[in-house]
C-alpha positions in Angstrom: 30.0 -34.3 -2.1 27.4 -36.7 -3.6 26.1 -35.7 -7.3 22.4 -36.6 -8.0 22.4 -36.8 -12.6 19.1 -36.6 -12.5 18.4 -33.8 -15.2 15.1 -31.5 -15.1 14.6 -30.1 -18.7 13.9 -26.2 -18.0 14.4 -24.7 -21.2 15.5 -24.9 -25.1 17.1 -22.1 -26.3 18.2 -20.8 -29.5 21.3 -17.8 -30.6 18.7 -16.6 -33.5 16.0 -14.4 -33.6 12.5 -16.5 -32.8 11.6 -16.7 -36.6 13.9 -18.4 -37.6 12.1 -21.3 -36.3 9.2 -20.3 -38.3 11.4 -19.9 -41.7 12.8 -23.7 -41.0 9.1 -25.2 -40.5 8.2 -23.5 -44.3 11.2 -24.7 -45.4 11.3 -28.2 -44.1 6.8 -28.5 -45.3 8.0 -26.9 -48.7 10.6 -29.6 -49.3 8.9 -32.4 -48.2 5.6 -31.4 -50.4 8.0 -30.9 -53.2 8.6 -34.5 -52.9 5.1 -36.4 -52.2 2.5 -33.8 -52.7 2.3 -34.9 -56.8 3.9 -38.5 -56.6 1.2 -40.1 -58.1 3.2 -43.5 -58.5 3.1 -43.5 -54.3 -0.3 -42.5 -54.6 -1.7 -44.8 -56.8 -0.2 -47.8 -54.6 -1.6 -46.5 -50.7 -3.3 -43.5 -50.3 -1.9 -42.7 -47.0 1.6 -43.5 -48.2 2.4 -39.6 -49.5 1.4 -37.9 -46.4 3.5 -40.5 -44.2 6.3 -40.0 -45.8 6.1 -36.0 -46.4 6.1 -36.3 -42.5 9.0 -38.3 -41.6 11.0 -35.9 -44.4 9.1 -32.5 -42.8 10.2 -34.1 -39.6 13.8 -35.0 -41.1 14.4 -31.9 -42.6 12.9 -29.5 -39.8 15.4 -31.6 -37.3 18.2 -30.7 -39.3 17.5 -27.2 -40.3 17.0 -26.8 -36.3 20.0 -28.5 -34.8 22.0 -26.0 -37.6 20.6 -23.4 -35.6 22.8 -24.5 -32.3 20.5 -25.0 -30.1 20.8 -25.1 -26.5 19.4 -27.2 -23.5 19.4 -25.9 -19.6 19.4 -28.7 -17.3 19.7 -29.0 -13.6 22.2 -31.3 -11.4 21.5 -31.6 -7.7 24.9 -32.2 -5.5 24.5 -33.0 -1.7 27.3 -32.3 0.4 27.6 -34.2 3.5 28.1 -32.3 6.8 31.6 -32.0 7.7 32.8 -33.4 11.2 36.3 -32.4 12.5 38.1 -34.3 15.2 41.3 -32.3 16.6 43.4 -33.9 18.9 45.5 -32.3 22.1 48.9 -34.3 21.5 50.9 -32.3 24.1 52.1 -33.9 27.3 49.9 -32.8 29.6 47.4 -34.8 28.6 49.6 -37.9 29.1 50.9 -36.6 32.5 47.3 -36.0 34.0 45.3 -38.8 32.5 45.7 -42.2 33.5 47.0 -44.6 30.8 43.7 -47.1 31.2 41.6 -44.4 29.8 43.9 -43.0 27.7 43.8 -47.0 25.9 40.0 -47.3 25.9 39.5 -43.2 25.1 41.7 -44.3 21.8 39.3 -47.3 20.4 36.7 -45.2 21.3 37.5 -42.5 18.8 38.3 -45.2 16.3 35.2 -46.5 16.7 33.3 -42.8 16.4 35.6 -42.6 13.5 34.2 -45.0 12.0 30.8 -44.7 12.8 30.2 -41.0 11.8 32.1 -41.8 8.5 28.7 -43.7 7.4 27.1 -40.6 7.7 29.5 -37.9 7.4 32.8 -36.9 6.4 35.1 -37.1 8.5 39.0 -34.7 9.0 41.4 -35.9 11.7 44.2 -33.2 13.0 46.2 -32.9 16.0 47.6 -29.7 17.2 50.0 -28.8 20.1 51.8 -26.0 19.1 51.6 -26.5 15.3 48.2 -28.1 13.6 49.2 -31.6 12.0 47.0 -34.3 9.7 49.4 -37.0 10.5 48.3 -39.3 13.3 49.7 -39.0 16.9 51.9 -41.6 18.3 53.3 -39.8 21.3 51.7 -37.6 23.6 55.2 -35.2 24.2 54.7 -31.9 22.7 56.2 -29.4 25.3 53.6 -26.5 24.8 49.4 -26.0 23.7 47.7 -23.8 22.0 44.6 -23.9 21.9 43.1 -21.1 20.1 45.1 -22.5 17.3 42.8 -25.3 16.5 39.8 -23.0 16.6 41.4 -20.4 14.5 42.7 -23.0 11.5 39.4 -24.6 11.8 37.4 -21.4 10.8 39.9 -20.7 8.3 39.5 -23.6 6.3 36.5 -25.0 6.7 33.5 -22.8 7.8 32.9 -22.1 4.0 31.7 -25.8 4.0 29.1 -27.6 5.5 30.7 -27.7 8.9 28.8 -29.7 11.0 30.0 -29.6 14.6 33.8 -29.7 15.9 35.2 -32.0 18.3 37.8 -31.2 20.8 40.2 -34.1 22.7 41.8 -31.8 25.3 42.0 -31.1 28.9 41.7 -27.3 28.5 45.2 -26.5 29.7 46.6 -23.7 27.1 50.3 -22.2 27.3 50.9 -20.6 24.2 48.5 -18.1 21.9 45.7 -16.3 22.9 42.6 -17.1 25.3 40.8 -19.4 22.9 37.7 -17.2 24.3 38.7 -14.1 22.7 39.7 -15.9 19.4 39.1 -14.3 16.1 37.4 -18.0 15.3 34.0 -17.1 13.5 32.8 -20.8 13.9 29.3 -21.4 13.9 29.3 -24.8 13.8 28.8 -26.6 17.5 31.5 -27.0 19.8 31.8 -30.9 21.6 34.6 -30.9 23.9 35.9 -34.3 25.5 37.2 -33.2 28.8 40.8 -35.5 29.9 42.7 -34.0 32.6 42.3 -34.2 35.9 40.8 -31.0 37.5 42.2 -31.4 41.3 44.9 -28.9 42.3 47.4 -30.4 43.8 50.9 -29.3 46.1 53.4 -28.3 43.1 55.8 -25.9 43.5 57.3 -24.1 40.3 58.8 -21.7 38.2 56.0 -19.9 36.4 58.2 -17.5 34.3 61.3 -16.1 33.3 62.3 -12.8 32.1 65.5 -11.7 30.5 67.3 -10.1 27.7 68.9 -12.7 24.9 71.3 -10.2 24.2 73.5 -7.8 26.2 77.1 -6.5 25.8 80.2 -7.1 27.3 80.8 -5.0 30.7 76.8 -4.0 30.8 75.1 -5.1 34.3 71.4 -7.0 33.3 68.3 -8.6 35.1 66.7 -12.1 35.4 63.2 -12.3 36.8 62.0 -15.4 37.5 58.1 -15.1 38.8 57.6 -18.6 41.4 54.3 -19.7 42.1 53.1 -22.4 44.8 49.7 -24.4 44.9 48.3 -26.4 48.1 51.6 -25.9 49.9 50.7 -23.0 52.6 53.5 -23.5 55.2 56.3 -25.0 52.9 59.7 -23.2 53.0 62.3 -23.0 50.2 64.4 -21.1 48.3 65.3 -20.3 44.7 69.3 -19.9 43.3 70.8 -18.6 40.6 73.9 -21.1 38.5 76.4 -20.3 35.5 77.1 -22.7 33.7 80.7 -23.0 32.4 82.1 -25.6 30.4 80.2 -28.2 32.3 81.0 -26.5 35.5 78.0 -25.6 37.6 79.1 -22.2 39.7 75.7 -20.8 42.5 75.8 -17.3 41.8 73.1 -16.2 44.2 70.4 -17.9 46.3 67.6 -16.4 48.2 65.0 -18.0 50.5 61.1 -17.5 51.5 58.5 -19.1 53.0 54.8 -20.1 51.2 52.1 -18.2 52.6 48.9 -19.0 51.2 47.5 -21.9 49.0 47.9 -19.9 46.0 51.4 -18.5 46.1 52.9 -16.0 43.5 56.1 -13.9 44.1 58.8 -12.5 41.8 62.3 -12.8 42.4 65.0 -10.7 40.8 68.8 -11.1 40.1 71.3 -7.9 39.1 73.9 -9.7 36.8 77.2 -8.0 35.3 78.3 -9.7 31.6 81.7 -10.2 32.0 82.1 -13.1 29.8 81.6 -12.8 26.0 79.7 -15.8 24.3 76.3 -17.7 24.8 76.0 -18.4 28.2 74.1 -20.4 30.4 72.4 -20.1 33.9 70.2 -22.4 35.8 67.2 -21.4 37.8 66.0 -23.8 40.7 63.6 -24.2 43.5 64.6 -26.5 46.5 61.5 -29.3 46.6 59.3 -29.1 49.5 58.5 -32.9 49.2 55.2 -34.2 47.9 54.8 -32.3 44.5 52.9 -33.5 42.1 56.0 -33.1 39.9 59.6 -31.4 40.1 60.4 -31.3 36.3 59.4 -27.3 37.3 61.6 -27.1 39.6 64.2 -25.8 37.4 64.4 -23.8 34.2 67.7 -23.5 31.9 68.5 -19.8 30.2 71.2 -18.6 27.9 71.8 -15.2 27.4 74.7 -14.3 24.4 76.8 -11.5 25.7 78.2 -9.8 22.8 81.6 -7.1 22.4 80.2 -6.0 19.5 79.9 -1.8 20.6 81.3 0.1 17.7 83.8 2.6 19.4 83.6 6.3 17.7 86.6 9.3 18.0 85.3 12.5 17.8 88.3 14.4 16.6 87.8 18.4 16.8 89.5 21.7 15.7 88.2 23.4 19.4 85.3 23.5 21.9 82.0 23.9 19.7 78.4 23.5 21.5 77.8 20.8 18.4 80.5 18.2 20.2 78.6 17.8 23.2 75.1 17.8 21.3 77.1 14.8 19.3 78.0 13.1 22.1 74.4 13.2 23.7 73.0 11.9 20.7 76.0 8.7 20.1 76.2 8.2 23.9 72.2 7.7 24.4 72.6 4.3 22.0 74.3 1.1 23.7 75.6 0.1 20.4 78.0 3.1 20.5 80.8 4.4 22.9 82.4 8.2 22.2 85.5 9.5 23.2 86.2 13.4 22.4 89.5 14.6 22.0 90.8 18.0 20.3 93.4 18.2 17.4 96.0 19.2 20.1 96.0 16.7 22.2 98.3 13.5 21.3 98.1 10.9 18.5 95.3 8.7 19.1 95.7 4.9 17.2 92.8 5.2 14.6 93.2 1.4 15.1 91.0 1.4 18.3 87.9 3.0 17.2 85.6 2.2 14.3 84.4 5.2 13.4 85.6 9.0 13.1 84.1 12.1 13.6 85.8 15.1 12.2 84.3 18.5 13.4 85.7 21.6 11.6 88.6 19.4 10.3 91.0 19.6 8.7 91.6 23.1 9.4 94.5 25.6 8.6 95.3 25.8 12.5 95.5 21.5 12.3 95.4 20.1 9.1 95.4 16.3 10.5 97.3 14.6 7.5 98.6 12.2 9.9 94.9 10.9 10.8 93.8 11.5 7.3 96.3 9.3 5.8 95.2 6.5 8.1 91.8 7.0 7.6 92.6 6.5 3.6 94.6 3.7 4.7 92.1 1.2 7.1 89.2 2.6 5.1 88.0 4.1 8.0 84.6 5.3 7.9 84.5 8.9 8.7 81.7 11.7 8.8 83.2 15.3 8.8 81.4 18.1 9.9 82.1 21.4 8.2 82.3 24.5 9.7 83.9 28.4 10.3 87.4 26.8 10.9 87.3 23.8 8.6 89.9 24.1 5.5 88.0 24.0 2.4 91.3 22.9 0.0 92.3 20.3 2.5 88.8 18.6 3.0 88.2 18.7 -0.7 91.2 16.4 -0.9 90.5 14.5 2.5 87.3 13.1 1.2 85.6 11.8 -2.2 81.7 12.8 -1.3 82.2 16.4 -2.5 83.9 19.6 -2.9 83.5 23.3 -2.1 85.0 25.7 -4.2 84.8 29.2 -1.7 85.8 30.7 1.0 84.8 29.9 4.8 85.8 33.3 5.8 81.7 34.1 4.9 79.4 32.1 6.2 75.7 31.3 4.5 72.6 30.7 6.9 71.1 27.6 5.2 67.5 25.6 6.1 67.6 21.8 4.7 65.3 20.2 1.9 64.4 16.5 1.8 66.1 14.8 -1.0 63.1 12.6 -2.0 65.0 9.9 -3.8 67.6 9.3 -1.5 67.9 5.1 -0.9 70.8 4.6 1.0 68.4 4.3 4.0 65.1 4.7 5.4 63.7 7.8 7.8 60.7 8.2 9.6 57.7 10.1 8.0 58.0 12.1 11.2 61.9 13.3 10.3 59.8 13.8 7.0 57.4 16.2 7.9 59.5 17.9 9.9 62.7 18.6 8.2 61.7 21.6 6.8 61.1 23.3 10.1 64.7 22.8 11.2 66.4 26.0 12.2 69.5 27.2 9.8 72.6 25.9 9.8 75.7 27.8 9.0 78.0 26.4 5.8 80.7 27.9 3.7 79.7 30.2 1.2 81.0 29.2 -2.0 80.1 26.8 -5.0 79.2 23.4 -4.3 79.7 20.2 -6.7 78.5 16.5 -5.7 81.2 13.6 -6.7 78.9 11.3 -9.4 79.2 8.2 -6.8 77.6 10.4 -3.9 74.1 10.5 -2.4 72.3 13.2 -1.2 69.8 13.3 1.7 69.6 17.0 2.5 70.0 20.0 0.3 71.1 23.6 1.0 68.1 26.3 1.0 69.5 29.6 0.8 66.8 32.2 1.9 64.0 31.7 -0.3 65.8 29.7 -3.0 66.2 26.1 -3.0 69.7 24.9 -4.5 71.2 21.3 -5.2 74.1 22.9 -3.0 74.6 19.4 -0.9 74.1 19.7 2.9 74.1 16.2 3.8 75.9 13.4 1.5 77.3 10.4 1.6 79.9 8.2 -0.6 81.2 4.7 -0.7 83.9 4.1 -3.0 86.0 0.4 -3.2 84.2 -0.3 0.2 85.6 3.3 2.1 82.5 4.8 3.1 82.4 8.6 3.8 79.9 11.3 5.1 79.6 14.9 4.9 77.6 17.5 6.8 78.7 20.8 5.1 77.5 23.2 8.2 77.7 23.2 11.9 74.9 24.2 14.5 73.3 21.0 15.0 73.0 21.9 18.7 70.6 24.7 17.5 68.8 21.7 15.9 68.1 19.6 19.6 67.5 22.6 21.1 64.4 23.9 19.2 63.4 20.6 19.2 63.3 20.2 22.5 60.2 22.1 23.3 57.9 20.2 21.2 59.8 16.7 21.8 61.9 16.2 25.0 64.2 13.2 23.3 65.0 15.4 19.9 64.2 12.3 18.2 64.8 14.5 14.2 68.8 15.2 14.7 69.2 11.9 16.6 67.6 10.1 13.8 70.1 11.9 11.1 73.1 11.4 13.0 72.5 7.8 14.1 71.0 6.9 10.7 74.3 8.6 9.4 76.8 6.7 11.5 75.1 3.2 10.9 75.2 3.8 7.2 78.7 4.6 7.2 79.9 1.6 9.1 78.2 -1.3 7.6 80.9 -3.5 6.4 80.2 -5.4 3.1 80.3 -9.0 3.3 82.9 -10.1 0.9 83.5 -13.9 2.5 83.3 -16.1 -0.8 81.3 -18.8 1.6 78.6 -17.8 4.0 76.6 -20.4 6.3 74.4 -18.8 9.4 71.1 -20.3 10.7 68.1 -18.0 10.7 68.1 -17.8 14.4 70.6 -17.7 17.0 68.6 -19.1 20.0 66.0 -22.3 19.4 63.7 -23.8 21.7 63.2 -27.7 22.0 60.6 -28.4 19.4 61.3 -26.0 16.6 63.9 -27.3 13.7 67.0 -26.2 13.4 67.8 -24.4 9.7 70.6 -23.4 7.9 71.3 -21.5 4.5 74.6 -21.1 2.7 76.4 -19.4 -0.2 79.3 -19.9 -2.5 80.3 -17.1 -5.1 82.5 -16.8 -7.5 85.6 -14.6 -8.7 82.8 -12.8 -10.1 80.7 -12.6 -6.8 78.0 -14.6 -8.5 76.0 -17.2 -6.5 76.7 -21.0 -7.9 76.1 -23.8 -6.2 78.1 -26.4 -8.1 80.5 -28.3 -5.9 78.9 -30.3 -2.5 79.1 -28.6 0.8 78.8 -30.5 4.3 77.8 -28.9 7.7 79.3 -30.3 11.3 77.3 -29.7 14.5 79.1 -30.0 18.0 77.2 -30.0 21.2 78.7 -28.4 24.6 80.2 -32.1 25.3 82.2 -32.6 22.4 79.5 -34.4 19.8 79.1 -34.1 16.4 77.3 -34.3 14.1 77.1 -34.3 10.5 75.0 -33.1 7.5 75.6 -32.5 3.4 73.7 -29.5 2.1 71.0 -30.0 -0.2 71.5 -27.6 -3.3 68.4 -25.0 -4.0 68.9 -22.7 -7.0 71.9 -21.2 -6.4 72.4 -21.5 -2.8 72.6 -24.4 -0.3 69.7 -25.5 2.4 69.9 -28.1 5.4 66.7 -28.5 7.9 68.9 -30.3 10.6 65.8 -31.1 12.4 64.9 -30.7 16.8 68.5 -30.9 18.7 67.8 -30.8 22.6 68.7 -28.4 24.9 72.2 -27.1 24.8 75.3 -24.6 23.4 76.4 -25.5 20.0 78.7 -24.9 17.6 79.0 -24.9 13.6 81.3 -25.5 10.7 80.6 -26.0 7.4 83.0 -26.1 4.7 83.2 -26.5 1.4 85.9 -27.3 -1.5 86.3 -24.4 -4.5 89.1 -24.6 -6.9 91.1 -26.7 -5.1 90.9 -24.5 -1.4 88.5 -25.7 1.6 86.5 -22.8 2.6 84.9 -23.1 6.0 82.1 -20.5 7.7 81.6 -21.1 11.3 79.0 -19.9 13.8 77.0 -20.3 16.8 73.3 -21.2 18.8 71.6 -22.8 21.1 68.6 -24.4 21.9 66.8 -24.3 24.9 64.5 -26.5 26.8 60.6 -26.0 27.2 58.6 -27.6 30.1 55.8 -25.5 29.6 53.6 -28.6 29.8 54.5 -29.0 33.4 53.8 -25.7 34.7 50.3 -26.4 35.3 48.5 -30.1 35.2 45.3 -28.6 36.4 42.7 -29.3 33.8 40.8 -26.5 32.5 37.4 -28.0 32.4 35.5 -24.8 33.5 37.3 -23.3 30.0 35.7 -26.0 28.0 32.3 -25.4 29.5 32.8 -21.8 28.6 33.8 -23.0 25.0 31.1 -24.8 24.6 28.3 -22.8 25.8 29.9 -20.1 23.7 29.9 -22.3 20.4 27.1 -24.1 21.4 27.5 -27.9 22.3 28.2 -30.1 25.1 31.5 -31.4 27.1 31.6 -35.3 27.3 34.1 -36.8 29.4 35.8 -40.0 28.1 33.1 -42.6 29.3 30.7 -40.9 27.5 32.5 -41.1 24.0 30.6 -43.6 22.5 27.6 -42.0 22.7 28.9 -38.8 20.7 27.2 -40.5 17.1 23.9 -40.9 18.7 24.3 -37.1 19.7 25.3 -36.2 16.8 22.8 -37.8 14.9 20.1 -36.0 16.8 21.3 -32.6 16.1 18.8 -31.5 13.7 20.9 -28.5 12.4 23.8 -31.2 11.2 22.2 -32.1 7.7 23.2 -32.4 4.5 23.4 -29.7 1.8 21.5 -29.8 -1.2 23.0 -28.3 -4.2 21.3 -27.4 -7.8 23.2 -26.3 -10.3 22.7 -25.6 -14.1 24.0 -26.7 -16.9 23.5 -25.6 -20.6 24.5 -28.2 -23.1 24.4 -27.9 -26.8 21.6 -30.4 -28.5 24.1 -31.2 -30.9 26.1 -32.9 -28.0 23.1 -35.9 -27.6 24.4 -38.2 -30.4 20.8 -40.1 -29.8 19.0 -37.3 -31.7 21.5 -37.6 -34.7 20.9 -41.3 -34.5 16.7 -40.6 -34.7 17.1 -38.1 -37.7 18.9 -40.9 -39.6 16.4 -43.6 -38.7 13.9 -41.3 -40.1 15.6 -40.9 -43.0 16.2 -44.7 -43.3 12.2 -45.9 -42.7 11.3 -43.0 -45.4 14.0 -44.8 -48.0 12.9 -48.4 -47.4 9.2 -47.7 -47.6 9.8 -45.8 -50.7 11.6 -48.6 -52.3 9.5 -51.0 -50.5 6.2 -49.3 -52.2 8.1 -48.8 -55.8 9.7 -45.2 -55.3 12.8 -44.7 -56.2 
């Protein structure tokens, strides 16, 4: 932005009424005839003398009186702002792969040189962009993945506000992350010059195109890999594609499977039916046998991990009897991998509470089983437990079985109840479709008696008793020294799924309810006094690795005071080693790229004389996205640039880009006018003039005998 000073004088403006300029001119000609108008002294030695001086004290005077009245002068600036030209540069390794290093050399000094050139004219922004947009300057051409909308997109962002001028684009067109660059949201208006690299012949490759999995499955589940193979220029060719695990460096073929290439442009999906049978992060190789002459076999192969976890929370459904609810229970805890369900009845033997994480009591305790033996293990391992209360359930011994809340009554009468939405229950969130709906769920039958809420509990559903709506707790939930405890105060939930199931196949309301329930009550509060984890468990190559820790104190307060280190191991045994760096209260590391591999954690840290360590788990795995494809997209840059407006240039024709741009009558400069209002009293010049007319009036006054 260039700033022309020149001012244009538009206006003088005063903050008083218009007269007052008119009062100031009598005032000044009524002082300044006060002073000459009967000097005869003056008088008697030049005739002219009075009248000259009453004018330079009229003039005097009126200058004061008038810069008292705080005047103020508009004036104009004109700014020109020189058309903006951004250069963004394809750093990934395509481009290096596909272009010959000759003009990859002279393509470099030529965009120096148009550098330098358009800066005489223009101003000029560098960037690179691969997957992420940079301002730094590329050295290497290795980023494993493009996007090329990206450039586009950040480039509209920032700088279409401006006097964009035009854009131009060092790429070969070959995208393999993001969006078509087409169909960007870009709403540049600003011409589009492409400089096409890349070679544009399809050549015999054979490769892996994709891969489809889950990252995460559980122990004893069966899962699928689908790898999708594609073939170009290599009609004829016969291979095959196998399946490896990888454990502890030791390469096992776990399936294989052979086909021939058809046609020129070959695509087929393969699929392989795995069982997880080993917990941890584990790794399996994907590779095609070469059929000779490829362009390349870096995409040959791909590397997976998948982290097979035991981490199902089991769940004992412990009942009085048979009761339609149990099986409408197990549906509902059954249909969610995270959870396995066994049923058994209070008269069957003593189950080891030790083996399941959570409990489900259904009409217990009750006079026919009152359970203390369960119940005092529950209280014990702080077992969380959800009882359901119905027609057989012991009123006296649940009141003491659980700290939620107790019933004072009989069960020997039962109430039909309809539930009401406690509206500031937090513990959780539910759906604005459970919401809307809650009110239409068929009754319920609970205890009749008188119902009191322990002061640590939380209520989501209430009891409505006909037509009047009570605090009577249907639904509540407690967590006292880390025990948490539910309790639905009547039974008939199966009457819930069934009405539901006309209007909504899946019952999604009383799955919602119960699920929401049993997650609640078996979250475990973290209570380690150090914590380190990384905010990811699986990387890829070019992304940084970050960790976060905390220390606490006795008080459980977050502190950050003593140093606290971080050791890395790869799959063969090397490590690696990092010190924290301290942020507020808590501890931060950006470990920076790792390559592909399993790896392991520890960090520790030394608190009042005891080394606490936190340990933990991820890998990083390998991108060759860059090597899928080395077909440049040339035909996409035409399509760019048509749709932008501009033209594609191919390397030789680089120098000549200035000249082009030059001629492009729509890439001109802004000019900018602005105003300005200044206060008179800010020109120091004009106080200097009212003094030298005061000074001339003094010396010719003395010089001509005044006094």
């Amino acid at each position: 932005m260039q700033s022309n000073h020149q001012e244009t004088l538009e206006n003088i403006t005063i903050s008083y009424p218009g007269y007052f300029l008119i009062v100031i001119a009598i005032i000044a000609i009524v002082y300044a005839l006060s002073l000459y108008f009967r000097d005869k002294r003056i008088k008697e030695n030049k005739s002219w003398l009075p009248s000259l001086l009453g004018l330079l004290r009229f003039l005097t005077v009126l200058g004061i009186l008038y810069l008292l009245l705080g005047p103020l002068i508009k004036h104009f600036i004109t700014e020109e702002q020189k058309p903006l030209i951004v250069i963004a540069e394809d750093t990934s390794e395509s481009i290096s792969l596909a272009t010959n290093t000759e003009t990859l050399t002279q393509l470099n000094t030529d965009i120096q040189n148009l550098r330098t050139t358009l800066s005489n004219k223009y101003e000029v922004i560098d960037l690179t962009f691969s997957d992420r947009i940079s301002f730094s300057d590329a050295d290497t051409l290795d980023n494993q993945s493009s996007n090329l909308s990206l450039p586009l997109e950040f480039i509209s962002d920032n700088y279409e506000d401006q006097n964009l001028g035009a854009v131009i684009l060092v790429t070969d067109g070959i995208y393999n992350e993001g969006k078509n660059p087409l169909y960007t949201d870009s709403k540049m208006q600003a011409p589009l010059y492409t400089i096409a690299l890349g070679d544009t012949t399809i050549r015999r490759d054979l490769l892996i195109k994709n891969v489809l999995h889950n990252r995460i499955v559980y122990l004893n589940d069966r899962f699928v890999i689908e790898t999708d193979v594609q073939a170009y220029n290599a009609v004829g060719a016969n291979s095959s594609i196998s399946l490896s695990k990888v454990t502890n460096g030791k390469t096992t073929k776990l399936d294989s499977k052979s086909f021939k290439i058809d046609k020129n442009n070959y695509f087929k999906s393969f699929s392989f039916e795995l069982a997880a049978d080993q917990i941890g992060n584990t790794k399996y190789v994907i590779s095609l046998a070469n059929i000779g002459s490829e362009v390349t076999t870096a995409n040959n192969s791909r590397n997976i991990y998948v982290d097979v976890l035991d981490a199902r929370q089991k769940i004992l459904l412990l009942a009085d009897s048979p009761h339609p609810d149990i099986k409408a229970i197990k549906s509902i805890v059954s249909s969610n991998k995270n959870y396995t369900i066994d049923v058994k009845m209070a008269n069957e033997p003593m189950t080891n509470l030790n083996a399941y994480d959570i409990v489900i009591m259904h009409n217990l305790p009750s006079q026919k089983y009152d359970i203390s033996t369960y119940l005092a293990q529950i209280k014990k391992l702080k077992k969380p437990s959800f009882y359901i209360v119905g027609g057989e359930t012991s009123t006296s011994l649940l009141n003491s079985a659980q700290n939620v809340l107790t019933i004072n009554g009989s069960n020997t009468s039962m109430n039909e109840i309809t539930p009401i939405l406690e509206g500031g229950f937090n513990l959780f969130t539910l759906s604005d479709l459970l919401k809307n709906k809650v009110k239409q769920f068929v009754p319920l039958k609970v205890p009749f008696g008188e119902y009191k809420t322990a002061a640590t509990s939380k209520v989501l559903l209430y009891q409505k008793i006909g037509n009047v709506e009570t605090r009577y707790p249907l639904l509540a939930y407690s967590d006292i020294e880390n025990h948490k405890q539910a309790v639905l105060t009547g039974e008939g939930i199966w009457r819930w799924r069934l009405t539901e199931f006309g209007d909504f196949p899946d019952q999604p309301f009383t799955k919602e309810t119960i699920l929401k329930t049993l997650q609640y009550i078996s979250q475990k509060e973290d209570k380690r006094q150090f914590r380190a984890f990384t905010n990811k468990i699986a990387y890829k190559e070019n992304e940084n690795i970050l960790f976060d820790a905390q220390l606490y104190n006795a008080n459980y307060e977050a502190i950050n005071t003593e140093e606290a280190y971080l050791k890395i191991s790869n799959s063969a045994g090397e490590k690696f080693d990092y010190t924290f760096s301290k942020n507020n209260n808590s501890y931060y590391i950006d470990a920076g790229r790792l390559p592909e591999d399993n790896y392991t954690y520890v960090a520790n840290t030394n608190y009042n004389g005891k080394n606490i360590t936190a340990t933990g788990k991820f890998s990083v795995q390998s991108i060759v996205k860059e090597q899928y494809d080395l077909t440049a997209k040339h035909d996409l840059l035409y399509s760019l640039t048509e749709k932008y407006g501009g033209e594609v240039i191919y390397p030789a024709g680089v120098p000549q880009l200035s000249d082009i741009l030059s001629n492009n009558e729509n890439i001109k400069p802004i000019l900018f006018q602005k105003a300005e209002t200044k206060s008179l009293l800010d020109y120091q010049w004009l106080i200097a003039v009212l003094i030298l007319l005061l000074a001339i009036e003094w010396f010719m006054r003395r010089f001509y005998g005044g006094y």
